[in-house]
N, C-alpha and C positions, 0 to 999 in steps of 0.2 A: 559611620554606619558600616555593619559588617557583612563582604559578601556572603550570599546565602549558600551554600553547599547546592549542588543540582541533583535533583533525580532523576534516574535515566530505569526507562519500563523495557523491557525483551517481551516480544510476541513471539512465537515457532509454530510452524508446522511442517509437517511432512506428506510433502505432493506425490504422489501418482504417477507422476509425469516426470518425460526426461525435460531436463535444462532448458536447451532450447526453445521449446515451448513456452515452460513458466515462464523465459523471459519474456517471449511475444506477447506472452496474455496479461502480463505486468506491465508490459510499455506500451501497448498497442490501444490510442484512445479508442478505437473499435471496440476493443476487449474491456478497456477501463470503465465504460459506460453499463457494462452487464450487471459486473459482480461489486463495484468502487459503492457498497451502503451498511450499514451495522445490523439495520432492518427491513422488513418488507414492504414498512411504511414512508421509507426516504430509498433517494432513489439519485444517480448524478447523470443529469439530461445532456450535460458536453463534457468533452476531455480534450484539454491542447496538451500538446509532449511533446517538445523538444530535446530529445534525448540526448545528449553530450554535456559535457566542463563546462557550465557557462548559461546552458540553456536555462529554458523556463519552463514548468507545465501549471496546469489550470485547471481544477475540477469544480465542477459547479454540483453542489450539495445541496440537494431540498428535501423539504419533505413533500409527500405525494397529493398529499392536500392543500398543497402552497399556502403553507401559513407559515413558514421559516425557511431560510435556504445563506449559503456562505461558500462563498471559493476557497479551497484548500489550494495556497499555492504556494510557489519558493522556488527555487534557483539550485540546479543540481553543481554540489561542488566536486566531483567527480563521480566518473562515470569508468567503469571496468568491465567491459561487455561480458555478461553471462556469468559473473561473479559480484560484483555489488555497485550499490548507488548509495552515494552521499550526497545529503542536502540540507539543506536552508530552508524552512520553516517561514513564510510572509513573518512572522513574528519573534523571524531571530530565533527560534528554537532548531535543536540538528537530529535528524536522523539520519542511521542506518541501515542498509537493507541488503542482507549478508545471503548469494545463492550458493550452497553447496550441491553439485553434483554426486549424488551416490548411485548410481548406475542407472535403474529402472526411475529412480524416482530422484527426488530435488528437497534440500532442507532450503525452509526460506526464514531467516530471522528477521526479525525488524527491532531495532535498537533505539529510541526513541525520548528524548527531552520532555519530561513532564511538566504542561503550564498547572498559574498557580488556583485555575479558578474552579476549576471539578480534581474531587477523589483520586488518588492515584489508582483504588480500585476501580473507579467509572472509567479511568482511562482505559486502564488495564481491557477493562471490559469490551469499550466500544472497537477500542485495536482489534484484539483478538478475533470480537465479530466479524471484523471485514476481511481478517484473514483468513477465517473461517470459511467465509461466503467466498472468497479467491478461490480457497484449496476448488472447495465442490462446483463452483465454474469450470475450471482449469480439469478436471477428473473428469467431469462430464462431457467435456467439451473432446477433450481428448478421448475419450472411450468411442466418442461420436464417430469418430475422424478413422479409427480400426475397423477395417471391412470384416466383415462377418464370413 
């Protein structure tokens, strides 16, 4: 049998925010719990994050009608404070998740192992959504935080 070649998906956006932040609002299962859904109909009720080489974190994924729900979890294989997180996938899959600093605001990529059982567009898709829903968290949250 021959190994399959991998495909690996890139998500981007570009935050509003300085660094700092997007990390906090990226790591912080306070913050995980707001914007961590692809739609308005699912929703993740806890977040565990252990943030360092080694740790663990834990999202729990339902939908709002509780009729499906799934932990997104894995084992961070390095961690680069305020520049990027690599990880482990519960399923042996790796991602990447790439912060550049560009002065006012923050590029955040996410670098990502395709499984084999939905569309690499469906992936593409559901990713993107929830980076989506981060950026406008994270924009909003931080617009919040600016005294008038």
């Amino acid at each position: 049998m021959e190994p399959t070649e991998k495909t690996y998906i890139t998500v981007e956006a570009e935050i509003n925010v300085p660094i700092l932040l997007v990390w906090k609002y990226w790591t912080s299962p306070e913050d995980i719990v707001s914007w961590n859904n692809a739609s308005d109909n699912w929703h993740t009720p806890r977040a565990e994050n252990d943030l360092r080489t080694g740790g663990k974190f834990k999202y729990r994924m339902e939908s709002k009608d509780g009729t499906m729900g799934f932990d997104f979890e894995g084992i961070y294989d390095e961690v680069i404070f305020h520049e990027q997180i690599n990880y482990t996938i519960a399923d042996g899959r790796k991602v990447k998740v790439i912060f550049s600093d560009m002065n006012s605001l923050t590029e955040l990529i996410e670098i990502f192992e395709a499984e084999d059982t939905h569309s690499v567009e469906m992936q593409l898709s559901g990713w993107q959504a929830i980076l989506n829903n981060f950026k406008k968290y994270a924009e909003t949250n931080y617009q919040q935080s600016i005294p008038a």
